[in-house]
TORKOL-4160 file (C-alpha; in steps of 0.2 Angstrom, whole numbers, padded with zeros to 4 digits, m for minus):
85
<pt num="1" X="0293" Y="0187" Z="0947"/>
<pt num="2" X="0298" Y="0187" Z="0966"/>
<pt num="3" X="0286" Y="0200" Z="0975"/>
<pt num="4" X="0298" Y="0211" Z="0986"/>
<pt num="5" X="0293" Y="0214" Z="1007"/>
<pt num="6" X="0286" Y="0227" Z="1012"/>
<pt num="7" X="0290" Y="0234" Z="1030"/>
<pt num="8" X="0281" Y="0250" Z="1038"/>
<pt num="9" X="0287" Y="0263" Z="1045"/>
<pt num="10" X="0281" Y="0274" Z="1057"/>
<pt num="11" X="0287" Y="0292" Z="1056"/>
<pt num="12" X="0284" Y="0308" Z="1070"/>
<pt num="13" X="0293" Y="0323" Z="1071"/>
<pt num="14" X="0297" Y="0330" Z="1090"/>
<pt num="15" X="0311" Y="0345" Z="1096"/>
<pt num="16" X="0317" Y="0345" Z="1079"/>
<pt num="17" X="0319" Y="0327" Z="1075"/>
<pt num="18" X="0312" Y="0313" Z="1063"/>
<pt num="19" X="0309" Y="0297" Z="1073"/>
<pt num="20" X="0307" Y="0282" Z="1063"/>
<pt num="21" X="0301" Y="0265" Z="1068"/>
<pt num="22" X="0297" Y="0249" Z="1060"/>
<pt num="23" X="0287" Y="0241" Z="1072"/>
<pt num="24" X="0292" Y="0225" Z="1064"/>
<pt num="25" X="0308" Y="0224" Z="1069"/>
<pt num="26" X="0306" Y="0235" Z="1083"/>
<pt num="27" X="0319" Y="0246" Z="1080"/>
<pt num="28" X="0322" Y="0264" Z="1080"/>
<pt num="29" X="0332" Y="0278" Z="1071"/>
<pt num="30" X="0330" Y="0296" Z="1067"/>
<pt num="31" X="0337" Y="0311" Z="1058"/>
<pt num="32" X="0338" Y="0330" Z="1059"/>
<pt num="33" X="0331" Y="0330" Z="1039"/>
<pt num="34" X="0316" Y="0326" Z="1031"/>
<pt num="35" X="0326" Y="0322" Z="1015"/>
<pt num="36" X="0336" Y="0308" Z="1024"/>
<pt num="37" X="0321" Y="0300" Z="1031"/>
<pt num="38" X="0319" Y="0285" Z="1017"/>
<pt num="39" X="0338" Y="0282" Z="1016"/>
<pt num="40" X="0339" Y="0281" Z="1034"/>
<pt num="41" X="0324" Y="0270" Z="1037"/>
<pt num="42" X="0331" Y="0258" Z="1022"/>
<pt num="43" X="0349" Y="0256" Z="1030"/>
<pt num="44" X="0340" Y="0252" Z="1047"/>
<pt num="45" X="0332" Y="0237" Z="1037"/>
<pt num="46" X="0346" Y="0233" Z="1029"/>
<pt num="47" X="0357" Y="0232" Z="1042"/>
<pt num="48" X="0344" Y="0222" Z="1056"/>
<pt num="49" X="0340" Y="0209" Z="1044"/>
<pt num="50" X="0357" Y="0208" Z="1034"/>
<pt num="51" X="0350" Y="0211" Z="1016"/>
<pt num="52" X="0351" Y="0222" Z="1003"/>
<pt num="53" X="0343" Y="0237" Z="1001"/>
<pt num="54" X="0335" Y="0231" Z="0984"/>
<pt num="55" X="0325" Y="0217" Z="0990"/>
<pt num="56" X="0314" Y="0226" Z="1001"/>
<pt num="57" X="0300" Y="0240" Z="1000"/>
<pt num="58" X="0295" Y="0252" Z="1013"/>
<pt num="59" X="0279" Y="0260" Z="1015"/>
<pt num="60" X="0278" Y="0277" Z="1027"/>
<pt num="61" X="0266" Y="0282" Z="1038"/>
<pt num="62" X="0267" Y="0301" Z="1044"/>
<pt num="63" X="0259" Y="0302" Z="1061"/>
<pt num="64" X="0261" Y="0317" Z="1074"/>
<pt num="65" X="0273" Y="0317" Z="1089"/>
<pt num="66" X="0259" Y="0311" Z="1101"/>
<pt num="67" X="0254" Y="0296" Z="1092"/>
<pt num="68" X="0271" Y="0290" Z="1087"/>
<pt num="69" X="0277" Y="0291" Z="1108"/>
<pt num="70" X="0259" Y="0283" Z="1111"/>
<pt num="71" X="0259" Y="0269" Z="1097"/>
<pt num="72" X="0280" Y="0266" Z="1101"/>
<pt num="73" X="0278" Y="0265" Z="1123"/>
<pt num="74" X="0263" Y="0254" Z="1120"/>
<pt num="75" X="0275" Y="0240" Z="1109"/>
<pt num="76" X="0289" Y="0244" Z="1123"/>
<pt num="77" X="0275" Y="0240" Z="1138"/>
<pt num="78" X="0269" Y="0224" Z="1128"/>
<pt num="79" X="0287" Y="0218" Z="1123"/>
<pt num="80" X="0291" Y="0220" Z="1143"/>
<pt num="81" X="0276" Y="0211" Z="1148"/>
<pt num="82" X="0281" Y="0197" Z="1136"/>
<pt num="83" X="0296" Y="0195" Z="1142"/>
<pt num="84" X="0291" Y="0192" Z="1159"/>
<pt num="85" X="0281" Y="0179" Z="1156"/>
């Protein structure tokens, strides 16, 4: 049996939105409701790494509006130090 990926996503709520990241793709989205949060977080995947939404999992971490803008500018900072290398 074929063991599926797993990707993590990092989820805050701030001024009345869910931002979601998966820091492994480094890519964003977010949604007014809570319900749509899994769904949305799928699609992104689906559609960065052109598969299907079956062939991955996704594991959610709930963290508070401070630690996702701290945990998310310090990716940006040391993508943009990379890059000017």
């Amino acid at each position: 049996m074929n063991e599926q990926r797993v990707f993590k996503a990092v989820v805050g709520k701030q001024a009345g939105w869910w931002n979601i990241w998966v820091p492994e793709l480094d890519h964003v989205t977010s949604t007014r409701k809570s319900r749509k949060i899994a769904g949305y977080t799928r699609s992104l995947i689906a559609a960065v790494l052109g598969i299907p939404e079956s062939t991955f999992r996704v594991e959610r971490e709930s963290v508070s509006a401070e630690e996702f803008e701290r945990r998310y500018t310090e990716a940006v900072l040391a993508t943009d130090a990379q890059e000017k290398k």
